[in-house]
C-alpha positions in Angstrom: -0.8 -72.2 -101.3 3.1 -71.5 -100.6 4.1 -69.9 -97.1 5.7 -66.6 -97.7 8.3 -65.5 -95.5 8.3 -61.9 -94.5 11.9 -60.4 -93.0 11.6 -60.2 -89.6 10.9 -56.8 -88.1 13.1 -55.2 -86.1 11.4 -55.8 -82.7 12.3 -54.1 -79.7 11.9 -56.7 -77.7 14.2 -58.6 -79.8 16.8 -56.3 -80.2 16.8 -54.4 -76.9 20.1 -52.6 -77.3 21.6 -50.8 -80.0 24.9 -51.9 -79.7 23.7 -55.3 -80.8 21.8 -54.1 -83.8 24.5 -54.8 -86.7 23.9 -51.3 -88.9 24.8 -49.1 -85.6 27.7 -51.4 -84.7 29.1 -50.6 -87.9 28.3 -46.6 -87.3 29.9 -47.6 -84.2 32.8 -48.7 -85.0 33.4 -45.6 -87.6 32.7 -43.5 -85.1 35.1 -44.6 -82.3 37.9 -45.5 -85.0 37.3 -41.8 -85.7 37.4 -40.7 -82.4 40.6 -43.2 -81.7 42.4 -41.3 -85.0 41.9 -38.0 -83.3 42.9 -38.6 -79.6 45.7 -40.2 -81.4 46.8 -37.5 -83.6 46.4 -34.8 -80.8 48.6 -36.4 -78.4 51.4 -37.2 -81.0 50.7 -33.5 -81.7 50.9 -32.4 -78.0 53.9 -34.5 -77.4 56.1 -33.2 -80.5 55.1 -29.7 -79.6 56.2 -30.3 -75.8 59.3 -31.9 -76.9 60.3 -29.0 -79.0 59.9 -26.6 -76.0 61.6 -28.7 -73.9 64.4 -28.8 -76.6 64.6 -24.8 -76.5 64.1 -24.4 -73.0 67.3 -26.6 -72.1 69.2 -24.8 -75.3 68.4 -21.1 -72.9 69.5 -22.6 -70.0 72.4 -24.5 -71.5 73.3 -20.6 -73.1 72.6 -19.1 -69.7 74.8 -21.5 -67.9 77.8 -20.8 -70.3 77.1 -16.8 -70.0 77.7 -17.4 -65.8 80.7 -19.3 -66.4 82.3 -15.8 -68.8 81.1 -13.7 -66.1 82.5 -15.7 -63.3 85.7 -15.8 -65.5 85.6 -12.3 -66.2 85.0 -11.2 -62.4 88.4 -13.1 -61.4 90.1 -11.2 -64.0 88.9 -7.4 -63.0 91.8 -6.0 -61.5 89.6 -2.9 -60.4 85.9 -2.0 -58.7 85.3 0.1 -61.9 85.9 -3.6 -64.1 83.7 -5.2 -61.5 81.0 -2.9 -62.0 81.4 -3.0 -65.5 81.3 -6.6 -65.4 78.6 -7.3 -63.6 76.3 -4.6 -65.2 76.9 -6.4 -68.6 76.2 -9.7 -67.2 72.9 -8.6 -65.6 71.5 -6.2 -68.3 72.3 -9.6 -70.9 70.5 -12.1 -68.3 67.3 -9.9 -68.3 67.5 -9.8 -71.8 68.1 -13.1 -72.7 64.9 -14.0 -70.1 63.0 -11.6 -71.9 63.4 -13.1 -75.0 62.8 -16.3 -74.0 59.6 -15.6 -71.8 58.5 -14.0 -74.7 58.9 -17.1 -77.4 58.0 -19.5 -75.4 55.0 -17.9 -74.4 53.8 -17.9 -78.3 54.7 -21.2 -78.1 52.5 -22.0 -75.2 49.7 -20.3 -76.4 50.1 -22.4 -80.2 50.0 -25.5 -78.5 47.1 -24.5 -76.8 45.4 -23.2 -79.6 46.2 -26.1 -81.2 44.6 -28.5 -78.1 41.9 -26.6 -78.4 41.5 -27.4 -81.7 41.9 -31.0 -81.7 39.5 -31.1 -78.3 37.0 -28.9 -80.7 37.2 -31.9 -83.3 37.5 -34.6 -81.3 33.4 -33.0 -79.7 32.6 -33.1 -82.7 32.8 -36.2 -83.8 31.3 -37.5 -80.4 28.4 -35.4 -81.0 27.9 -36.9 -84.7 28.2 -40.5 -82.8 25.5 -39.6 -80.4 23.2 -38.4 -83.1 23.5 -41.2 -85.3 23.0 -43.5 -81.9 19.9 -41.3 -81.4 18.4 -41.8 -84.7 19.3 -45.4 -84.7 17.3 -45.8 -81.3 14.6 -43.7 -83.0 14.6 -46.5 -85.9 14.4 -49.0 -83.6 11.6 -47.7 -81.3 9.2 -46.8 -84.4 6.5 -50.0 -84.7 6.8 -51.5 -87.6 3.9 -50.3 -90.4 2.2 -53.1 -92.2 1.2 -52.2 -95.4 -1.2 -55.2 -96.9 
């Protein structure tokens, strides 16, 4: 009579850990290029957002800076305390306006990137959970004993 060879059973004692069992390395490796994508994408995100406020914030300041230099300018030309007062009323009442306007922007901006982060960190839980399910079911797989059926 010819042997028969069966496929060998997955045996826990053979394959003790999950990362060496080939179909969860594979889930793996989804997984974590998944997870890799996402971290990646965020922080591209984060960064392009950042630079963009950064960009604005130095345009303020750069707009501020030049509204200090009229002012100045205009002071040494007052010929009068009525022209000084004038003067430097105007230059106030435009610097708490321009700061108000900018507090105000770039505090939607603020609170879209962190929408956004929270978003992305939303996803990228997600995805971990899925991994540590499938890791749990694959562990599950792996712990059952094997069922003869003859």
């Amino acid at each position: 009579m010819p042997r028969q060879t069966k496929a060998p059973a997955k045996d826990p004692s053979v394959i003790a850990f999950p990362w060496l069992d080939p179909e969860w390395m594979e889930k793996a490796d989804f997984f974590g290029s998944r997870i890799f994508d996402q971290i990646s994408k965020a922080q591209v995100e984060l960064l392009d957002k950042s630079e963009t406020l950064f960009e604005d914030h130095l345009s303020f300041v750069r707009g501020r800076v030049h509204s200090d230099f009229e002012c100045a300018k205009s002071l040494s030309e007052a010929r009068d305390p009525v022209e000084v007062f004038q003067v430097m009323s105007a230059f106030w009442e435009k610097t708490f306006a321009d700061y108000s306007a900018s507090t105000e922007t770039n505090g939607a901006k603020l609170r879209e990137i962190v929408a956004r982060c929270c978003e992305n960190g939303m996803q990228i839980a997600e995805t971990s959970g899925e991994a540590a399910s499938s890791a749990e079911v694959a562990l599950d797989k792996m712990m059952k004993p094997a069922t003869k059926t003859d």
